[in-house]
MIGU-476419 format. One record per residue (C-alpha): residue number from 1; residue in one letter; x, y, z. Coordinates in steps of 0.2 Angstrom, whole numbers, always signed. Example, Ala and Ser with C-alpha at 12.3 -4.5 7.8 and 13.67 -1.06 7.14 Angstrom:
<recs>
<rec 1, 'A', <+62, -22, +39>>
<rec 2, 'S', <+68, -5, +36>>
</recs>
This chain:
<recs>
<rec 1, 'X', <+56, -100, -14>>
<rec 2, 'X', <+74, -99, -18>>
<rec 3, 'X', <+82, -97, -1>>
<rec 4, 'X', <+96, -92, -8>>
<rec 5, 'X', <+86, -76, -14>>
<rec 6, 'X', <+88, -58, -6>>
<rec 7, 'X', <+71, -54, +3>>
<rec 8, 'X', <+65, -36, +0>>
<rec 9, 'X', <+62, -27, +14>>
<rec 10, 'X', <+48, -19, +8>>
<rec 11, 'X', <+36, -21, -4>>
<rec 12, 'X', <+23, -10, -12>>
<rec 13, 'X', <+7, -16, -24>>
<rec 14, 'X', <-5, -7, -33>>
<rec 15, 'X', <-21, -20, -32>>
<rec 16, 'X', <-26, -19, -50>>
<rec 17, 'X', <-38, -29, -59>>
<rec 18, 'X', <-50, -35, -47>>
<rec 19, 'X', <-64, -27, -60>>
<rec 20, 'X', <-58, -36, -74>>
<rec 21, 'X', <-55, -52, -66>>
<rec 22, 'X', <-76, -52, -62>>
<rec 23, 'X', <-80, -48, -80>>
<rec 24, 'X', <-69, -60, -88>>
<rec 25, 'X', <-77, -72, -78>>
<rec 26, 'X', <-96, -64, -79>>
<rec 27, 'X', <-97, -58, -63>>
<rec 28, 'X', <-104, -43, -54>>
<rec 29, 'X', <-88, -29, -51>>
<rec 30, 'X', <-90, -33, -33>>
<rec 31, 'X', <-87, -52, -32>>
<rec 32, 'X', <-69, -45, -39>>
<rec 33, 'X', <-66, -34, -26>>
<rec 34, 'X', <-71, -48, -14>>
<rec 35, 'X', <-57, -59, -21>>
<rec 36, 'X', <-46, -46, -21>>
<rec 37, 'X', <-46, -44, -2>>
<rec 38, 'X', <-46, -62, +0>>
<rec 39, 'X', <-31, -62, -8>>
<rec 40, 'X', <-21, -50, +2>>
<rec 41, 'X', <-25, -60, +15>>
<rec 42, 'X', <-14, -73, +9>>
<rec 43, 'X', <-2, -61, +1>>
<rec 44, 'X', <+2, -52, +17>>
<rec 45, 'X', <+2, -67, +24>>
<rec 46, 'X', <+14, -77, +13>>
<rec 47, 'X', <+24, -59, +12>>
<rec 48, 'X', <+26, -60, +32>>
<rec 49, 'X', <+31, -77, +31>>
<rec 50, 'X', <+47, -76, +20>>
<rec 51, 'X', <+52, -60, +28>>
<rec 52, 'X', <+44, -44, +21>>
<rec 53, 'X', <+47, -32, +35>>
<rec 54, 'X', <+38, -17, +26>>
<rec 55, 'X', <+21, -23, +13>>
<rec 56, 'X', <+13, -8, +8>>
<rec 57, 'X', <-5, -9, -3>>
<rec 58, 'X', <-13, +3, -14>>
<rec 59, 'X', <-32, +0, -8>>
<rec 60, 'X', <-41, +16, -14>>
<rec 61, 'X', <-36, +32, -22>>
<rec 62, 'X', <-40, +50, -19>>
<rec 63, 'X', <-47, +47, -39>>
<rec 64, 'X', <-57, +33, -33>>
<rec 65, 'X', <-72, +42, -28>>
<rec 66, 'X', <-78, +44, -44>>
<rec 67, 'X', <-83, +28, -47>>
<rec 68, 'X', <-101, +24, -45>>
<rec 69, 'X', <-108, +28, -27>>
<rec 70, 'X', <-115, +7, -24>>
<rec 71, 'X', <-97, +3, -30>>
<rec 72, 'X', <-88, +13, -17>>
<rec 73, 'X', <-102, +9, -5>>
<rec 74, 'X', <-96, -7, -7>>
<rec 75, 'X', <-78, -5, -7>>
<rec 76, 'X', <-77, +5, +11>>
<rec 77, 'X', <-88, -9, +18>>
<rec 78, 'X', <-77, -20, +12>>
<rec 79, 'X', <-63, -12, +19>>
<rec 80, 'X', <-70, -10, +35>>
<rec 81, 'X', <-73, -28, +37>>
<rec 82, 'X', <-54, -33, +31>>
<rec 83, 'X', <-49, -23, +44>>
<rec 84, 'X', <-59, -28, +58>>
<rec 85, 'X', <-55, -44, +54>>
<rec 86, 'X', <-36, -42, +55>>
<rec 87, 'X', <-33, -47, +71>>
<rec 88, 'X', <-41, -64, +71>>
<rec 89, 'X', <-33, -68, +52>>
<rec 90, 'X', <-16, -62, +57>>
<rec 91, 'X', <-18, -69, +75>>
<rec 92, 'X', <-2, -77, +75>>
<rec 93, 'X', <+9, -65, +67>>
<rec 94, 'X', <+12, -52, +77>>
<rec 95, 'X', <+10, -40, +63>>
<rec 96, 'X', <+5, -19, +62>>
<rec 97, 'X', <-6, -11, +52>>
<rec 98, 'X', <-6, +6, +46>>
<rec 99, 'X', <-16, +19, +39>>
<rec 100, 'X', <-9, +28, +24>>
<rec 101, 'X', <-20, +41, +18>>
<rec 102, 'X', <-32, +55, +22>>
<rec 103, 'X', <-44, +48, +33>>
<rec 104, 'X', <-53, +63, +34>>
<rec 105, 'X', <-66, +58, +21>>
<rec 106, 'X', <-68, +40, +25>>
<rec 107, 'X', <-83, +34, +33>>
<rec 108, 'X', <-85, +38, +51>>
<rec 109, 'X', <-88, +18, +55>>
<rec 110, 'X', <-72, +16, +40>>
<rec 111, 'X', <-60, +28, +54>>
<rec 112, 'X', <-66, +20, +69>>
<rec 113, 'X', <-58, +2, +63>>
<rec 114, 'X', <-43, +9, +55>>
<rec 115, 'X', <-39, +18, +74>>
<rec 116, 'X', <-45, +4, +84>>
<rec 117, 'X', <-33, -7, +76>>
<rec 118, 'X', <-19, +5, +73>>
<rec 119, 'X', <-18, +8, +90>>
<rec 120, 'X', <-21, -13, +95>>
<rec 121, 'X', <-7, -17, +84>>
<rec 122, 'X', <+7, -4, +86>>
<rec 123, 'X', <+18, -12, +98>>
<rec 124, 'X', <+18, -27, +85>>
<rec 125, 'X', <+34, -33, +78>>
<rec 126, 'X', <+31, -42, +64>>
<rec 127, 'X', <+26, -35, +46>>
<rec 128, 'X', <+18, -18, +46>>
<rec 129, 'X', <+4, -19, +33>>
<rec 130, 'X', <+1, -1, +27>>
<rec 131, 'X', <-18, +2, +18>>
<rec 132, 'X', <-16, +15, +8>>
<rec 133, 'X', <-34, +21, +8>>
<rec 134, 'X', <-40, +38, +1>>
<rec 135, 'X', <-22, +41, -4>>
<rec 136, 'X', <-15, +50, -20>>
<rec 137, 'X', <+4, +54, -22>>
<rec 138, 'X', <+1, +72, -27>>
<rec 139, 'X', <-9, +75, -15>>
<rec 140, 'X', <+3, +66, -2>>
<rec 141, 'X', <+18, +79, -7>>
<rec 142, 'X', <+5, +95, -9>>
<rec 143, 'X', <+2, +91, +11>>
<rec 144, 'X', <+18, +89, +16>>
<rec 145, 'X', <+23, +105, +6>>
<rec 146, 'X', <+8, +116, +17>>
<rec 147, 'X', <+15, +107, +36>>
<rec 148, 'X', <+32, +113, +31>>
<rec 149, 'X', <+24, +130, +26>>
<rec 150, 'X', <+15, +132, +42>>
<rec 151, 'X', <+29, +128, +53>>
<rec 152, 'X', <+38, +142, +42>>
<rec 153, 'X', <+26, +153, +47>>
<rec 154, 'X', <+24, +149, +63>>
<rec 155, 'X', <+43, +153, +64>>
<rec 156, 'X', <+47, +133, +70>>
<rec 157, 'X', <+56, +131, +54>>
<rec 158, 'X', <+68, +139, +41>>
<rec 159, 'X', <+65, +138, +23>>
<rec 160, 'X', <+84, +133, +21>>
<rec 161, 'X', <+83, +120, +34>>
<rec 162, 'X', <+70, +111, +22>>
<rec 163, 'X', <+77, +95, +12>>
<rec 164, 'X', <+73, +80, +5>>
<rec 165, 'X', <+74, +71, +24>>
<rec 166, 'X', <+62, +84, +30>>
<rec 167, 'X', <+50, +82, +15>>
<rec 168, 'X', <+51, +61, +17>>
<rec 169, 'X', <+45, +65, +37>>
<rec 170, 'X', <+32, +75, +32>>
<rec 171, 'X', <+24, +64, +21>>
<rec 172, 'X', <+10, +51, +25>>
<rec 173, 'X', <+25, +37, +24>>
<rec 174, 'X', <+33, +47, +36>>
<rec 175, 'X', <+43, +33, +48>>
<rec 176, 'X', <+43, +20, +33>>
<rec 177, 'X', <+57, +16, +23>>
<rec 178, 'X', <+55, +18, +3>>
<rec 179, 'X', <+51, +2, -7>>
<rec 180, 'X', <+66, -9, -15>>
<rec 181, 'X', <+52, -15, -24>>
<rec 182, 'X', <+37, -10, -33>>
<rec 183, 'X', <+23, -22, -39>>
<rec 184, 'X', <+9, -17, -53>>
<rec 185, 'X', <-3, -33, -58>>
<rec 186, 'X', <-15, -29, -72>>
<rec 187, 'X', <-5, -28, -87>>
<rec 188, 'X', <-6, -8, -86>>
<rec 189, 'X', <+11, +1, -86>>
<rec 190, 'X', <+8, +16, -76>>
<rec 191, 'X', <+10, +23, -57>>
<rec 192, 'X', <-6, +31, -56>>
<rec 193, 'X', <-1, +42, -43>>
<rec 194, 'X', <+7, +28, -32>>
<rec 195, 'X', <+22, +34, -18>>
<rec 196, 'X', <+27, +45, -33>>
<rec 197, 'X', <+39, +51, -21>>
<rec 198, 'X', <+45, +34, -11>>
<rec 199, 'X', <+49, +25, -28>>
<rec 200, 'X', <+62, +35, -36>>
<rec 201, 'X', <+76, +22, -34>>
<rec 202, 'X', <+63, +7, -33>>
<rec 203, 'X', <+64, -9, -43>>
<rec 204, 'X', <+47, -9, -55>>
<rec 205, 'X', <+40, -25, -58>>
<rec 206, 'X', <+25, -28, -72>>
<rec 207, 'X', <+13, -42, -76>>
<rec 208, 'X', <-3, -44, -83>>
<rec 209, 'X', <-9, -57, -70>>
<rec 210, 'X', <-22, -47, -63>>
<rec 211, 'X', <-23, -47, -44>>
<rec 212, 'X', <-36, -60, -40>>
<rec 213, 'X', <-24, -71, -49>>
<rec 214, 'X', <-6, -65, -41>>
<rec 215, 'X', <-3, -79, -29>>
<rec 216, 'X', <+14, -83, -21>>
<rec 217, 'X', <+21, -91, -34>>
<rec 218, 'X', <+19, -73, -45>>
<rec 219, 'X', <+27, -63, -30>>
<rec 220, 'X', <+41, -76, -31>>
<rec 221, 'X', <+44, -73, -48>>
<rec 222, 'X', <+45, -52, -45>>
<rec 223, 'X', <+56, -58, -30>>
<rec 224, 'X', <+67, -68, -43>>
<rec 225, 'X', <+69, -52, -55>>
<rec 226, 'X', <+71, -40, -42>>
<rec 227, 'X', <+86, -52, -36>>
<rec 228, 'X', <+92, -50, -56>>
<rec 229, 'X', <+93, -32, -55>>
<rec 230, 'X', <+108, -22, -48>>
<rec 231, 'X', <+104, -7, -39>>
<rec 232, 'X', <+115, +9, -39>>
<rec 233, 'X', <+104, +20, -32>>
<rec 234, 'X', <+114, +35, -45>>
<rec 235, 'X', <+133, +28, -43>>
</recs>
């Protein structure tokens, strides 16, 4: 790594292609997954040790669950594991991690971890890692969109008092800054329903190595083009 380079604050990644990568290679689905978490491990890792602040991870969307049951099974087990692990793995890196998502409709054994170590780690200074589990960015903005309501009904809030500030509170990011830049492995060239809000003014970065596969040298080389870009937010 270039030290010359301008770190991003925070950065954002859909995990795609874990499926692929065990087909390609005539695995089961699963093994895929399984060397998908592995390799956030040493992504959030890597990400913590060049200066990340802020590495947010699309895990599981609210689409997700319609995948076939033993394959979702799997994933929240999976899940689970990762992040009762977390603390061990990360043990010397005074990181945070985060829930982003409706954990309503996770697992009962799934919402016990996520609080345990939400609330072990929040005093933690270094990288926040946020899981975004169970989490779809319409649905993110429709729930924000029925607080602001209630507190309008309730008479704690005036419609014209609602802006764009409000809105970013409000959402499941609330507290966490938007993403300078925005990751996608998989080849595919879509959002899918990622911080649709969060990465309006974002630098988007595309490549078909698929996430097993994106190792630190491929998040160098998204660090080196984000450092190409210039940002203008609008100007």
């Amino acid at each position: 790594m270039d030290k010359s380079l301008i770190i991003p604050e925070h950065i954002a990644i859909i995990l795609d292609g874990n499926r692929r990568w065990a087909k390609k290679r005539g695995l089961p689905t699963l093994e895929g997954h399984t060397k998908g978490a592995d390799n956030l491990e040493k992504i959030a890792t890597y990400c913590n040790k060049i200066g990340v602040k802020f590495l947010t991870v699309y895990c599981f969307s609210t689409e997700n669950w319609k995948r076939a049951e033993e394959e979702v099974n799997y994933l929240m087990k999976l899940l689970a594991q990762y992040v009762n692990n977390f603390e061990k793995k990360f043990a010397n890196s005074n990181a945070r991690i985060k829930l982003v998502g409706d954990i309503k409709r996770l697992p009962n054994y799934l919402q016990e971890s996520i609080q345990k170590i939400e609330e072990k780690t929040k005093n933690n200074t270094g990288i926040t890692l946020n899981l975004c589990i169970n989490y779809g960015g319409r649905e993110e903005v429709v729930n924000a969109v029925k607080v602001l309501a209630e507190k309008v009904k309730e008479e704690n809030l005036l419609v014209e008092d609602i802006d764009e500030n409000l809105v970013s509170q409000n959402l499941r990011t609330g507290g966490i800054q938007d993403p300078d830049l925005m990751i996608r492995p998989g080849g595919e060239l879509r959002l899918s329903g990622f911080l649709l809000w969060q990465v309006s003014y974002s630098e988007l970065y595309f490549t078909d190595v698929l996430w097993p596969d994106f190792n630190e040298e491929e998040l160098d080389k998204a660090i080196e083009e984000f450092n190409r870009r210039k940002r203008n937010f609008g100007k």
